[in-house]
Each structure stands twice: as structure tokens, then as C-alpha cells.
N, C-alpha and C positions, 0 to 999 in steps of 0.2 A: 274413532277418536277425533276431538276436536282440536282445528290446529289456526293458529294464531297467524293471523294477518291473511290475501288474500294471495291465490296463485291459479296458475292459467292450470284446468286440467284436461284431461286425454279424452279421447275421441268416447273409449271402452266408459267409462266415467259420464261421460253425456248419454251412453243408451242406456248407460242405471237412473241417474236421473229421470230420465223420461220415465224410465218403468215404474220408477216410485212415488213419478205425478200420478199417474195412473191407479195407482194402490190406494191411492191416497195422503199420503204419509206429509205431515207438518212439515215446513222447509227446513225448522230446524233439526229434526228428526234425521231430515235427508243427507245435512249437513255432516251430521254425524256418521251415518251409513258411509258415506262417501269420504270422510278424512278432509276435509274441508271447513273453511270456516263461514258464520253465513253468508256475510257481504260477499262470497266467490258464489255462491247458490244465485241470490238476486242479479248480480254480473250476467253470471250464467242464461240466464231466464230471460234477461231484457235481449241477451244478445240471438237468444233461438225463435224470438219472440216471431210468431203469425197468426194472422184473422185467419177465420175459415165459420160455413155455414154451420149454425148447430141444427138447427130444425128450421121450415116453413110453416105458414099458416093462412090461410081464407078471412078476411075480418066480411065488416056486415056487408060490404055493395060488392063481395065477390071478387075483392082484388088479391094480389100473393104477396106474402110480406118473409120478411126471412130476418129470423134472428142471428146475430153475428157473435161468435166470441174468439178468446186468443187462447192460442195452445204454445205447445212448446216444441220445437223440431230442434235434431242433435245433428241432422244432415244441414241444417241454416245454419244453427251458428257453429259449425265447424269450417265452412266456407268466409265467413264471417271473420274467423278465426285467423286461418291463414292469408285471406286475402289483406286483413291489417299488419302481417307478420311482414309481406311483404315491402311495408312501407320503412319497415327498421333499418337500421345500420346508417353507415355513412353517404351521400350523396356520391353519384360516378365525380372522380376527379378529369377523367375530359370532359365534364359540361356539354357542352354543344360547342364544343371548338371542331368545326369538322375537317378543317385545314389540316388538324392533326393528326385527323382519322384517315382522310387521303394519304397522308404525305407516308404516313406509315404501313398503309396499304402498298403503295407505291414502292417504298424500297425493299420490305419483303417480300411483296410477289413479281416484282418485274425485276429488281435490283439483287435478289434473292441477298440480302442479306439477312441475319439471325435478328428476331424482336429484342432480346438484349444487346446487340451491337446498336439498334437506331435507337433504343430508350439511350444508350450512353453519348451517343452522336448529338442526338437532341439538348443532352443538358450541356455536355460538352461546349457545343455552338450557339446554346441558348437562343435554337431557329421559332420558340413557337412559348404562350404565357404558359401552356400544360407539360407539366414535367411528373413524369411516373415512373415508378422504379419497373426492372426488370419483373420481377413477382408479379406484381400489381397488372403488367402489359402481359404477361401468358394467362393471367386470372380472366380480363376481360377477353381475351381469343378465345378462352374454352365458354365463357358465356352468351359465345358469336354477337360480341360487340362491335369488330371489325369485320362485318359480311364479308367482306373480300380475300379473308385470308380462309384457309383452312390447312386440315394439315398435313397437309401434302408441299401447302408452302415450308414447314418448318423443317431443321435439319435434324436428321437422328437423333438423339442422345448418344454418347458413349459412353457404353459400362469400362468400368476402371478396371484397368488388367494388370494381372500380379505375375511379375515376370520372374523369372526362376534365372540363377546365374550362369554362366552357359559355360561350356567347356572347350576349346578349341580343341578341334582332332587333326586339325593340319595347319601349318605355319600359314599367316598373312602372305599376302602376295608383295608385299612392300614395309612399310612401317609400323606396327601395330598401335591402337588407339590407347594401351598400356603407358606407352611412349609421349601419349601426346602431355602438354605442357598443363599442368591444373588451372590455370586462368582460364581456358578455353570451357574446361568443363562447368566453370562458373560462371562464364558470361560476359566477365569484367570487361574484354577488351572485342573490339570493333575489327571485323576483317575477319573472320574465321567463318569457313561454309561447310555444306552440307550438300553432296549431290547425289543425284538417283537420276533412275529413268521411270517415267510412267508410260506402259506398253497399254497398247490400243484394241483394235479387236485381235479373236484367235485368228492365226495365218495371215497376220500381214503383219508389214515388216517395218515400218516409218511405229518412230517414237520421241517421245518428247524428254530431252534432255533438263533438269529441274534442277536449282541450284537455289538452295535457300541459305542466309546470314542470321549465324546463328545470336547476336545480340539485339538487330533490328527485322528481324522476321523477313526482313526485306527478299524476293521472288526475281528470280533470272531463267525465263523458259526458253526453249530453245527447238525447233521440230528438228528432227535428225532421218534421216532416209532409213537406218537400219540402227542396230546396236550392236556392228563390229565396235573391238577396244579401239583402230584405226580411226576410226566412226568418229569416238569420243572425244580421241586426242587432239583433231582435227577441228574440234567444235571448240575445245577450250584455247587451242590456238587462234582461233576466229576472236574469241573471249578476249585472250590478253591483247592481240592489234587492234580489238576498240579500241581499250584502256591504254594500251603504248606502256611506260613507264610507271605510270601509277597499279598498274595492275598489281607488285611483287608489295605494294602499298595494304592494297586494297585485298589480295586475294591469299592472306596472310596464310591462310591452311587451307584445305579443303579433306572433310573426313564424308569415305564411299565405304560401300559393301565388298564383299567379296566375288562382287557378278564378275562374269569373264568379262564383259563390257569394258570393267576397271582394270584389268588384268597386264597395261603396260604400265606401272610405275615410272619406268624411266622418262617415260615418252608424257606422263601426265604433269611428273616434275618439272622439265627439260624446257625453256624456256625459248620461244623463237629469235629471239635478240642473245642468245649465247646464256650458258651459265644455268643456275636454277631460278625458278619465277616462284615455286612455291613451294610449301610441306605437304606433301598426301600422308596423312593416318587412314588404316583398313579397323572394322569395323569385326567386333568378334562374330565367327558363326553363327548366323539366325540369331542376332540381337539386335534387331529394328529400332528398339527403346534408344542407341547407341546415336541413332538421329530422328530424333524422335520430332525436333521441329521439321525433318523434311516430311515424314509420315504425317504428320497433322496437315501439314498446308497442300500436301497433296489430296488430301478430303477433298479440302476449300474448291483443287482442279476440278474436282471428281463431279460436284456440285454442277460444272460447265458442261463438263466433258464426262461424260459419266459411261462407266466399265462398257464396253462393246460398241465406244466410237471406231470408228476406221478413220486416222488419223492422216491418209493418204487424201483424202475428202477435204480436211479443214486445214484452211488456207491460213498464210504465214500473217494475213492481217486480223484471221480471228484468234488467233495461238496469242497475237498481242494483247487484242484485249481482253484475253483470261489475263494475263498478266498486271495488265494494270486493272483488272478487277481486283486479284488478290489482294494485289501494292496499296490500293485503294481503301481495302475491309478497315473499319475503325476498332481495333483490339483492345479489349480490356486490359490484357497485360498493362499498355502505355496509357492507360488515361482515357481511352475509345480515340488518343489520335492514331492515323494509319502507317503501317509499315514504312511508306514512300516519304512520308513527313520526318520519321526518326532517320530513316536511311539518310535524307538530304543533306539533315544537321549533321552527321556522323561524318558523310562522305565531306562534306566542306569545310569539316574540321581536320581533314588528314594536311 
């Protein structure tokens, strides 16, 4: 049947073609066969178009002469075909800016941060004239536009997990997170943390004490020789005679698990200048979700420090600069500015 106007057709459609030059068959005829109309036939024909010898022949002094004609190949113009398809769509939006292809190279394989954080950094600081969204910057990584990354630079994906409500079988060891204040769980106000420990390899005993704020994401790591609760209390003690008097300011809650680590309340509350420094909330049984900003930015360590470090090895000046790495990451929550930026404003507003 014949059909109106012109259209690109299939590969299977060019070896009928050809078979029905072959047969003989009128173009318009062919047209028909094929569901086409004929200006797609002559299209067709110009684009498969090749010479080739039909016959030779002897003239009168003996010399070879060769008669030429054109045929039709469905292997030409299907090459033909795609290799113009390829010229479609929109132009790369980095052009030849390669400052940008470095710079981007640059922070996610040596700086390891995520291709969405430096696309946000980028427009954020408006370091360069090329600006491309997240999509667009994983679109060209998978068509190894940036040779330098691959994917081993990027970081996992996480599947979304559907947490089921948890039932406590034994009382908290202190104040339960039931208790704690509804501001805190919304975020509103400035000063309320989060702390864990991230443990190192199997059978050793040095860990890193992690305190994360739960409005500006803002990261306080700490190496600790072991995870006695003694251990713990002793390091937050260290904690508030940075801070001196602003601490009981600054370190308004802090909500932990149920590890034994945690397990003196009094001694975590108990403030070294007399009196109480802080609120400890515990955290229900196997509900992680409960600090779920400390569980995330502990990834971010993990990124550094990755599961079956021996944390007895890495020295108190490298445990820093994970930390101002973290402090550092530009987060989309805030805009791609960094943890350390909002912390600033925060803390110089108390």
C-alpha cells in the first residue's frame, strides 16, 4: 500500500529492494511492495548508489576497455544511513572547553567527590562558561567523554530501604529518643548531634569516634584507642574543654545507639565544669534510620577509609583531613554549599 510523504526505512526493506531491482520490477511497483512512497524509493537508490564493472571488451588495436554501470547496495546505504544519524541531535554542551573536562576529572578522581556535587559546585561558583546539569554530566561519563573518570571513580548508588517499626525488648540505657523534643526531629534548630563509632579492621581495637550535626551536617571525628564507654566519655570530655562554655551552647543534645560504648549516661551527661553539659537521647533497638545523618556521612568516611582499615596505622593528621574532607563536600541539600560554610554561619550566630 502506498503511503504519503517520505520516511527513512529498515535495513530488512533495503534487501527487498534490492531483490525487486533484481526481478525487475518498475520503482513504482516497488514502492508499493514495500509500503512506501516513491520519492523514499529514488532517496533510497541515490543513497546505495555504486559503479561496478558490467562486462569488458577487445576494440580494433587490441586494447581492454570496460563497460561501467551503477547498482544498488542495501550494505552502502545502510552505512550511509547511520553514519548521518550520527550527525543528529544537539551539539556537546562542553564544546572544547577542556579546563572543564580537567577540573572535573580532577575533583572526582583525586578529590573523589560525586559528578553531581562538582556539576552543583560549578554553577554554584560559576568557576567556568560551561554549566551542565547532573543528568547531562553521568550521560557524557557513560559515553567516555571524560577518559579519566570511570566507574570505579563513582560512588554506589543506594537502594531505598523501607524500614519496618521496631519494638524495644529492653528499656534504654538513659533517656529514650520518644523523649526527645519535636524540633530536633525537624531540624529547626542548630546544636543537636549525632554520634557513633566507625570500627576499623577485625581484631583491632583503635576506632573513630564520629559526631555529626544534625541541621548542618557539619562532621567532628575523633580516633579513640579502644571503645570502652570510659573511652567515650573521656573523648567528649576532651570535646567540651575545646569548646569551654560554649559547648552546653553548641552541644545542645546529642542522640547514640544502644552500643555499650554509650552505656554511662551519667558520665556522658556530667559536665567537667560541674552540673550537666548536655541531653543524651538513646536511640530504639536496631533503628539506624533514628540517626540516619550519622549513617550517611559515615559512607562519605568509608569513601577514605574504607571497611578493613587498621585504624592503629592512620595518623591523627590523616583522621583530619577525612574530616575536612567531609566539612568540605558541597551538598545539595544546602545549595552545593559545604557542611563547614553553614556550620560557620550557624556557630557565629550562637
Amino acid at each position: 500500500m502506498k503511503q504519503k510523504g517520505t520516511k527513512n526505512i529498515t535495513f530488512t526493506q533495503r534487501l527487498q529492494l534490492e531483490a525487486l531491482l533484481k526481478a525487475g520490477l518498475h520503482k513504482k511497483r516497488i514502492a508499493e511492495q514495500l509500503g512506501v512512497c516513491l520519492a523514499t524509493v529514488y532517496n533510497e537508490l541515490k543513497r546505495g548508489e555504486y559503479t561496478y564493472k558490467r562486462y569488458s571488451y577487445t576494440d580494433w588495436l587490441g586494447e581492454s576497455h570496460y563497460k561501467f554501470a551503477t547498482g544498488y547496495s542495501p550494505n552502502i546505504a545502510e552505512d550511509k544511513y547511520r553514519l548521518n544519524m550520527t550527525a543528529h541531535g544537539a551539539p556537546l554542551k562542553i564544546g572544547n572547553d577542556y579546563e572543564f573536562v580537567r577540573y572535573v576529572e580532577k575533583r572526582v578522581c583525586v578529590d573523589k567527590l560525586s559528578p553531581a556535587a562538582v556539576c552543583g559546585e560549578i554553577k554554584r561558583d560559576k568557576l567556568f562558561r560551561t554549566v551542565i546539569s547532573k543528568t547531562t554530566m553521568y550521560r557524557y561519563i557513560a559515553q567516555g567523554l571524560f577518559m579519566g573518570i570511570s566507574s570505579e571513580h563513582l560512588p554506589f548508588g543506594q537502594r531505598k530501604t523501607h524500614y519496618r517499626k521496631t519494638v524495644a525488648k529492653r528499656p534504654p540505657k538513659g533517656t529514650s529518643i520518644e523523649r526527645r523534643p519535636a524540633d530536633i526531629l525537624s531540624r529547626d534548630s542548630f546544636g543537636h548531634w549525632e554520634m557513633d563509632c566507625v570500627v576499623g579492621k577485625q581484631n583491632t581495637r583503635n576506632v573513630l569516634l564520629v559526631l555529626t550535626e544534625r541541621l548542618t551536617r557539619y562532621e567532628i571525628i575523633m580516633k579513640m584507642p579502644d571503645r570502652k564507654m570510659a573511652t567515650v566519655v573521656q573523648f567528649v570530655d576532651k570535646l567540651e574543654r575545646r569548646y569551654g562554655r560554649k559547648f552546653r551552647t553548641l552541644f545542645k543534645s546529642i542522640t547514640v545507639d544502644n552500643g555499650s560504648e554509650f552505656a554511662d549516661f551519667a558520665g556522658l551527661e556530667r559536665s567537667v565544669y560541674g552540673g550537666r553539659r548536655t541531653a543524651v537521647f538513646y536511640c530504639h533497638p536496631y533503628a539506624s534510620c533514628e540517626r540516619g545523618s550519622n549513617e550517611r556521612i559515615n559512607r562519605d568516611i568509608r569513601r577514605l577509609l574504607p571497611k578493613g582499615t587498621d585504624f592503629s596505622k592512620v595518623s591523627e593528621k590523616r583522621v583530619q583531613k577525612v574530616m575536612q574532607w567531609v566539612n568540605a563536600y558541597p551538598r545539595e541539600i544546602f545549595g552545593f554549599a559545604t557542611s563547614a560554610e553553614v556550620f560557620a554561619r550557624e556557630f557565629a550566630a550562637l
